[in-house]
C-alpha positions as CSV (number, residue, x, y, z in Angstrom):
1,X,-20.8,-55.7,22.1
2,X,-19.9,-58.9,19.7
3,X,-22.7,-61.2,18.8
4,X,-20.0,-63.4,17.4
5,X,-17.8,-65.7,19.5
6,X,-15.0,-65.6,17.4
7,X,-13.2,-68.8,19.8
8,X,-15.7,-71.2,17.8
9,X,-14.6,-69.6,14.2
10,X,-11.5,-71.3,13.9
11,X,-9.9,-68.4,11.6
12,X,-6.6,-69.0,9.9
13,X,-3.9,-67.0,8.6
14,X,-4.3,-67.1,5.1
15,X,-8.1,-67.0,5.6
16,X,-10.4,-64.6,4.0
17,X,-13.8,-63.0,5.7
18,X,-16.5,-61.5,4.6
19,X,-18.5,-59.7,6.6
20,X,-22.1,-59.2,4.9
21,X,-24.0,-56.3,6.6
22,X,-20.9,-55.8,8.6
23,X,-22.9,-52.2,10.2
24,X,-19.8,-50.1,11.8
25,X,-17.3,-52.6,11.7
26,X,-17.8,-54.8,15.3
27,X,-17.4,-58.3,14.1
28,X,-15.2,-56.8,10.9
29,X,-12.5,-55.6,12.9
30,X,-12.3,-58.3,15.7
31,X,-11.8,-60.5,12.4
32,X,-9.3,-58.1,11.1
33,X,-7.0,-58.6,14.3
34,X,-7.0,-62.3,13.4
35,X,-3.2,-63.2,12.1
36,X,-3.0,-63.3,8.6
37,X,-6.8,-62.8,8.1
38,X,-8.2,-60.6,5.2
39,X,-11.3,-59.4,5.9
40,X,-14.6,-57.2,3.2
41,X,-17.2,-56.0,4.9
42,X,-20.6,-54.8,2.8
43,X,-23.3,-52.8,4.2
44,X,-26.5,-51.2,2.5
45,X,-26.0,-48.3,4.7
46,X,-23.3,-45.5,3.3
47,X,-22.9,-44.2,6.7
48,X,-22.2,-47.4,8.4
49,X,-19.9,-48.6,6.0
50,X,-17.7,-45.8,6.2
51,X,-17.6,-46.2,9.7
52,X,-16.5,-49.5,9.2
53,X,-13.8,-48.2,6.5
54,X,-12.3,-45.7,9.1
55,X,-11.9,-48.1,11.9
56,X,-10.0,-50.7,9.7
57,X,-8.3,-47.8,8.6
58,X,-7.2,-46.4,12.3
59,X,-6.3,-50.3,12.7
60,X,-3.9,-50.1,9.9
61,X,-2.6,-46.8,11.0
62,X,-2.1,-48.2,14.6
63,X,-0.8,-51.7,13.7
64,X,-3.7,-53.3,15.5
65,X,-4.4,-55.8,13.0
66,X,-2.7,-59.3,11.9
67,X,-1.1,-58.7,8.7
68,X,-4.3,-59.2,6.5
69,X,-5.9,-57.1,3.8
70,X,-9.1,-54.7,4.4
71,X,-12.3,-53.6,2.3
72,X,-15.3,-52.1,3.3
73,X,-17.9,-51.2,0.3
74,X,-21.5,-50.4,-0.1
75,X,-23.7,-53.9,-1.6
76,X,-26.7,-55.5,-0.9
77,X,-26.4,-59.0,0.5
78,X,-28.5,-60.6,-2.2
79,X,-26.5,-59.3,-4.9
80,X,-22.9,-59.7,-3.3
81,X,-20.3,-58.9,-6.4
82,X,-18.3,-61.7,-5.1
83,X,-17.3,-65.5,-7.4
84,X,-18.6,-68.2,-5.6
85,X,-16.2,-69.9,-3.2
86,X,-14.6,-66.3,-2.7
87,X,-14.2,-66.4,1.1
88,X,-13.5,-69.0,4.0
89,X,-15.7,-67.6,6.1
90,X,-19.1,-65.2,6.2
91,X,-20.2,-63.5,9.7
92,X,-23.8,-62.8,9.0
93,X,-24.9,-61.2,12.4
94,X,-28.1,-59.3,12.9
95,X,-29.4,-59.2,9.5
96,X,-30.8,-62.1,9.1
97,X,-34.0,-60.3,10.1
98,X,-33.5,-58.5,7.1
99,X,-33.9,-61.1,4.1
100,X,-37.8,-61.7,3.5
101,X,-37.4,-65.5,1.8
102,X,-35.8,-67.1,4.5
103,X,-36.5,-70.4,2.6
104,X,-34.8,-69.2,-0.6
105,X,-32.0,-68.5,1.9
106,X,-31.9,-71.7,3.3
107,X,-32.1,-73.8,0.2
108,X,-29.0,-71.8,-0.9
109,X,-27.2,-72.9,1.9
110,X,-28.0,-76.4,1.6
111,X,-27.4,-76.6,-1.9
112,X,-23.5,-75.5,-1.2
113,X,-23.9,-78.3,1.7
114,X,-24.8,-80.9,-1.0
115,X,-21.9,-79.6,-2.9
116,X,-19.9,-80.0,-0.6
117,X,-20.8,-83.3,0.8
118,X,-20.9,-84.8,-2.4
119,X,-17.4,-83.5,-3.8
120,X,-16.1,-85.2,-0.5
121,X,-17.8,-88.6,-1.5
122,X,-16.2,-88.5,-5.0
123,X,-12.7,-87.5,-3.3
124,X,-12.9,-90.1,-0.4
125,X,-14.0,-92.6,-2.8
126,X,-11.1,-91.9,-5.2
127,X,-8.9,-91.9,-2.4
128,X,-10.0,-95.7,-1.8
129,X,-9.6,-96.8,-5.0
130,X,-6.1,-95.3,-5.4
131,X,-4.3,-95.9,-2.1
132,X,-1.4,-97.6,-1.8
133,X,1.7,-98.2,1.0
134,X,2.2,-100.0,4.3
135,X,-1.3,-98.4,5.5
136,X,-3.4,-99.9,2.6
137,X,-5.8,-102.1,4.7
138,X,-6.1,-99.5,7.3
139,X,-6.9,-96.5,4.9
140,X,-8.7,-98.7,2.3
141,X,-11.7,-100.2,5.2
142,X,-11.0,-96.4,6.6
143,X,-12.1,-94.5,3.4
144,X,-14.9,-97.1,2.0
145,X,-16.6,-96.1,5.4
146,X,-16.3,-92.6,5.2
147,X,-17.2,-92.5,1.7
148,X,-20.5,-94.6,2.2
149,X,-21.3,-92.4,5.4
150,X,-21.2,-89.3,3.0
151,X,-23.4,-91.3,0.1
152,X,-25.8,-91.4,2.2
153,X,-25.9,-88.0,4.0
154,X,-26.8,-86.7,0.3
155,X,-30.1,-87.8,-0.3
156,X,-31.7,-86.0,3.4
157,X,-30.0,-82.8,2.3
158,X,-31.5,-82.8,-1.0
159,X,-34.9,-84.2,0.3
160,X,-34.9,-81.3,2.3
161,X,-33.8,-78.5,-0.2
162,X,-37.2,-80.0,-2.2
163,X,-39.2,-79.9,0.9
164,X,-38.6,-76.1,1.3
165,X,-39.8,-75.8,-2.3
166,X,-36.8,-75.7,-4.1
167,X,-34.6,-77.7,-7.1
168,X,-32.2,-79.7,-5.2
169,X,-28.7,-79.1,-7.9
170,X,-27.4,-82.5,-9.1
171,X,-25.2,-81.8,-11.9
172,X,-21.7,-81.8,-12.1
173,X,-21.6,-78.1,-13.5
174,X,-23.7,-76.9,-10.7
175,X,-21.6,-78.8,-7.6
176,X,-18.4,-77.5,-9.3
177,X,-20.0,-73.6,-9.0
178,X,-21.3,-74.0,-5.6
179,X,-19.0,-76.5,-4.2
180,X,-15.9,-74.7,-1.3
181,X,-13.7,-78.0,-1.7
182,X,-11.6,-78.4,-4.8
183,X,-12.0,-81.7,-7.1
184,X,-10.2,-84.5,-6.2
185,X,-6.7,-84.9,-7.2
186,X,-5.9,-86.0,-10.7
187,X,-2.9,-87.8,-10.0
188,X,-3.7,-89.6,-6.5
189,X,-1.6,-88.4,-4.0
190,X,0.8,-90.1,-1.3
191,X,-1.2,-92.3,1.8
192,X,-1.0,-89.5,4.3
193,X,-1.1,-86.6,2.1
194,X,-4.7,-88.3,1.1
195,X,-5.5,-88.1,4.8
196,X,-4.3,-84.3,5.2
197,X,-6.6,-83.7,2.1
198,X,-9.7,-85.4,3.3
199,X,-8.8,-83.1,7.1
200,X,-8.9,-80.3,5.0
201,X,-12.4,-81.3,3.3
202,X,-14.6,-82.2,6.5
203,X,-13.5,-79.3,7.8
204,X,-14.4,-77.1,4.8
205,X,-17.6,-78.7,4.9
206,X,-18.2,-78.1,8.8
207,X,-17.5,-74.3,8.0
208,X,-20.2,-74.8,5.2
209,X,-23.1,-76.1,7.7
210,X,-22.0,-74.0,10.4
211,X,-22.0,-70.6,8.5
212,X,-25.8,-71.7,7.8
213,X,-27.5,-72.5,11.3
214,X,-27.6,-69.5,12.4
215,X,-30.2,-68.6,10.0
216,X,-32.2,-71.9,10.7
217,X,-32.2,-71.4,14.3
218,X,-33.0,-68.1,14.2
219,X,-36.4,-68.5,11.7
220,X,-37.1,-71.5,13.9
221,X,-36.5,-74.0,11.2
222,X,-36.0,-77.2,13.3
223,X,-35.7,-79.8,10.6
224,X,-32.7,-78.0,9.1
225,X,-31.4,-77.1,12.0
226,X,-31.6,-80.7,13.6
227,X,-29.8,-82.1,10.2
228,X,-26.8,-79.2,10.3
229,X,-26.3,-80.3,13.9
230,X,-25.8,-83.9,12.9
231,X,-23.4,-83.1,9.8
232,X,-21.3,-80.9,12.1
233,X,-21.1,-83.7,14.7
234,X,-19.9,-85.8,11.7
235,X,-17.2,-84.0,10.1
236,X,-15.8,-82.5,13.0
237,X,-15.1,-86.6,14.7
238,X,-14.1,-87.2,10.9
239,X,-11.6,-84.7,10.9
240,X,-10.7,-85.7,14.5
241,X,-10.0,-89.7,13.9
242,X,-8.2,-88.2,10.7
243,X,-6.1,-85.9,12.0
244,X,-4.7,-88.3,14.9
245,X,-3.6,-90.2,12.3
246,X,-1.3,-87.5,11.2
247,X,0.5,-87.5,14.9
């Protein structure tokens, strides 16, 4: 039985999963059938891991997979041996239960939320300074109110990082560790290839507040879970009103 529904996961050849406390491989091989997706799963238990390992295997042996890579090791989901910004995508299903600081957790999550927004602002604000073309007007108005709508989306998502008891990052070095999205450009880029790059960035950042609300829904943390909601509904219209502009 999947806990998952894989339909609202968008996954993407090219993509890579990680599948922390992945158990004997349910959510790890549906991933794995995904076109082009690479997939790791980790589990604390030996047994259940290489359960996992011989079901990707039979996969591969079958050809019932899309194309991408497989792992399946033995770690500890607090210790993941893993470079930040390593994977697209983490399935963390039924362990949640699992992790006894469930505010730590959160406040992790947010902090790469606040990296994320903010690495946005600085790239949508860029973007306005530096467009040029036939669509100047439109994209200049267009990205001054994106990139004052993300300004001020940073402040509630630090304030609440420090109302769960923890240091809310704000340096450079820190955003640039935690942070999914790459910096911004150094030599600014065509109109509408600035568009496809801020597409690219609310969607990263959806991923980034969607991969934690599972965790605040299921410890019944309202505030956090009432603020993720209102992000997503933010970056996925973004993305929307930006990608129609691509045709």
């Amino acid at each position: 039985m999947l806990t998952v529904d894989f339909s609202k996961l968008e996954l993407k050849p090219g993509f890579k999963v990680l599948d922390a406390g992945c158990g004997g491989g349910r959510h790890l091989s549906e991933a794995y059938r995904a076109r082009g997706v690479s997939v790791v799963g980790i589990d604390l238990n030996r047994d259940d891991a290489l359960k996992a390992h011989n079901t990707t295997k039979i996969m591969r042996h079958e050809g019932e997979h899309g194309g991408g890579a497989s792992l399946v090791m033995v770690s500890d989901v607090t210790r993941l041996p893993f470079k930040d910004a390593s994977f697209d995508l983490v399935i963390c299903s039924e362990v949640l239960e699992h992790i006894p600081d469930h505010r730590q957790a959160i406040a992790e999550g947010l902090s790469r939320l606040l990296a994320d927004t903010y690495t946005l602002y600085l790239t949508t604000h860029n973007f306005h300074w530096n467009v040029t073309g036939p669509m100047f007007n439109t994209l200049h108005t267009m990205f001054m109110t994106q990139y004052t709508e993300l300004w001020n989306a940073v402040d509630p998502i630090a304030e609440r990082i420090r109302s769960l008891g923890h240091v809310a990052p704000g340096s450079y070095a820190q955003f640039g560790k935690l942070a999914s999205l790459p910096d911004a450009p150094a030599t600014p880029p065509r109109a509408l290839e600035m568009v496809r790059v801020l597409v690219t960035g609310h969607e990263a950042v959806a991923r980034t507040a969607r991969e934690l609300f599972p965790l605040a829904d299921k410890v019944g943390d309202e505030p956090t879970a009432d603020l993720l909601t209102q992000r997503l509904q933010v970056h996925e219209k973004t993305a929307w009103m930006l990608r129609s502009m691509l045709g």
